[in-house]
C-alpha positions in Angstrom: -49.1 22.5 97.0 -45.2 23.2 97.1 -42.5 21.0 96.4 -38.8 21.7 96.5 -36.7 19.0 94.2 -32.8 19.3 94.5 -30.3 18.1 91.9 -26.3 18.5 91.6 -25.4 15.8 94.2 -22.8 13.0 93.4 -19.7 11.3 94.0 -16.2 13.6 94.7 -12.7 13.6 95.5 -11.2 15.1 98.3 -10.5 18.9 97.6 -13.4 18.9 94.9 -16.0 20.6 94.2 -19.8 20.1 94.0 -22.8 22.7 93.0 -26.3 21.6 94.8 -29.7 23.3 93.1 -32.7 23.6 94.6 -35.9 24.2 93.0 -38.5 25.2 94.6 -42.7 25.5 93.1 -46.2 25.5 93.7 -48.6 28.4 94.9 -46.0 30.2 96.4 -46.6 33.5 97.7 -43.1 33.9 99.0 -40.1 32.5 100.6 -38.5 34.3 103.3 -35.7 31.5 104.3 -34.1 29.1 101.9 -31.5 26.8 103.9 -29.3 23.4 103.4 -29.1 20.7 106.0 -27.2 17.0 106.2 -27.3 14.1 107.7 -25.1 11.7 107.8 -25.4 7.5 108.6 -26.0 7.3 112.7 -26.1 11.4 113.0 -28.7 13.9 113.6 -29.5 16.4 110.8 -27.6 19.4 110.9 -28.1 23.0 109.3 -25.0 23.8 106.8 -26.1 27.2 105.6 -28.9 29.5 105.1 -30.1 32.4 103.4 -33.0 34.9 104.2 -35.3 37.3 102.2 -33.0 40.1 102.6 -29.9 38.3 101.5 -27.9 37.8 105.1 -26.4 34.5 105.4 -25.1 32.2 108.3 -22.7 28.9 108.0 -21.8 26.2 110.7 -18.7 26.4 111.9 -17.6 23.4 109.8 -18.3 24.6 106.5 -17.6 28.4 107.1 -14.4 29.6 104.0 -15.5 26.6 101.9 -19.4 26.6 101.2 -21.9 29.3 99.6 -25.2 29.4 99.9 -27.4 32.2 97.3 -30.9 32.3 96.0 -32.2 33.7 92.7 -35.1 35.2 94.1 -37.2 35.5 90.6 -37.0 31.6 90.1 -37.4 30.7 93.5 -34.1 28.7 93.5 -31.5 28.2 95.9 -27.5 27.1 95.4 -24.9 25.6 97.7 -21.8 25.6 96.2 -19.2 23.3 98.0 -15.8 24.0 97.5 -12.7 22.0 98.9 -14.8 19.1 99.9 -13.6 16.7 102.8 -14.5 13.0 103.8 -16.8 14.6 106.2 -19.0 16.3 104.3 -20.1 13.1 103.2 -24.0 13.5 103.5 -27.4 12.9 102.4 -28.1 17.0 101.8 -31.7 18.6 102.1 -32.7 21.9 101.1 -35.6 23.7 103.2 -37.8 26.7 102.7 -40.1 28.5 105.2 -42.5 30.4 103.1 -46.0 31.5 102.5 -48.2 30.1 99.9 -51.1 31.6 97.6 -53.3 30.5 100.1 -51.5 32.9 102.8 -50.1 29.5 105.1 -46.9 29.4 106.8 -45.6 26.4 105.8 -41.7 24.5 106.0 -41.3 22.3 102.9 -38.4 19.6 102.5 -36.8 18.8 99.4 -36.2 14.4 99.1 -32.8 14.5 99.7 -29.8 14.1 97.5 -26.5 12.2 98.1 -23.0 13.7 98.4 -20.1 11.4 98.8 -16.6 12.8 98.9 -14.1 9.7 98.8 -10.7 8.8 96.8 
């Protein structure tokens, strides 16, 4: 019914930078927040950034100065752009949406996941 599918995830140097897109489809009615998370190998999934409906933003603390989260609201897309990577961002990355479809359900969709590996 909806899927999100995420692209832009790779392999980085230190002090790089990496642009994550997330695509989101389906009978979608709308989307009211749009959101990144991480995990990383033997650590719980954590929220990096998200974005609601009307725009207003919120980072964890460890990402806060280097990341950027935005949405293009007519394509139902949403961006993380990752600036001055670290080692420790070093993460399987998942983009989330809390929305209502066509068929008026409140629903929380997943993206699959895409890799981000920042190493020299």
């Amino acid at each position: 019914q909806v899927q999100l599918v995420e692209s832009g995830g790779g392999l980085v140097q230190p002090g790089g930078s990496l642009r994550l897109s997330c695509a989101a489809s389906g009978r979608i009615l709308r989307i009211n927040t749009m959101g990144w998370y991480r995990q990383a190998p033997g650590k719980q999934r954590e929220m990096v950034a998200d974005i609601t409906s009307g725009g207003n933003t919120n980072y964890a603390d460890s990402v806060k100065g280097r990341f950027t989260i935005s949405r293009d609201y007519a394509k139902n897309m949403a961006y993380l752009q990752m600036n001055s990577l670290k080692p420790e961002d070093t993460a399987v990355y998942y983009c989330n949406a809390d929305l209502r479809t066509m068929s008026l359900d409140r629903i929380n969709s997943w993206g699959q996941g895409t890799q981000v590996t920042v190493s020299s």
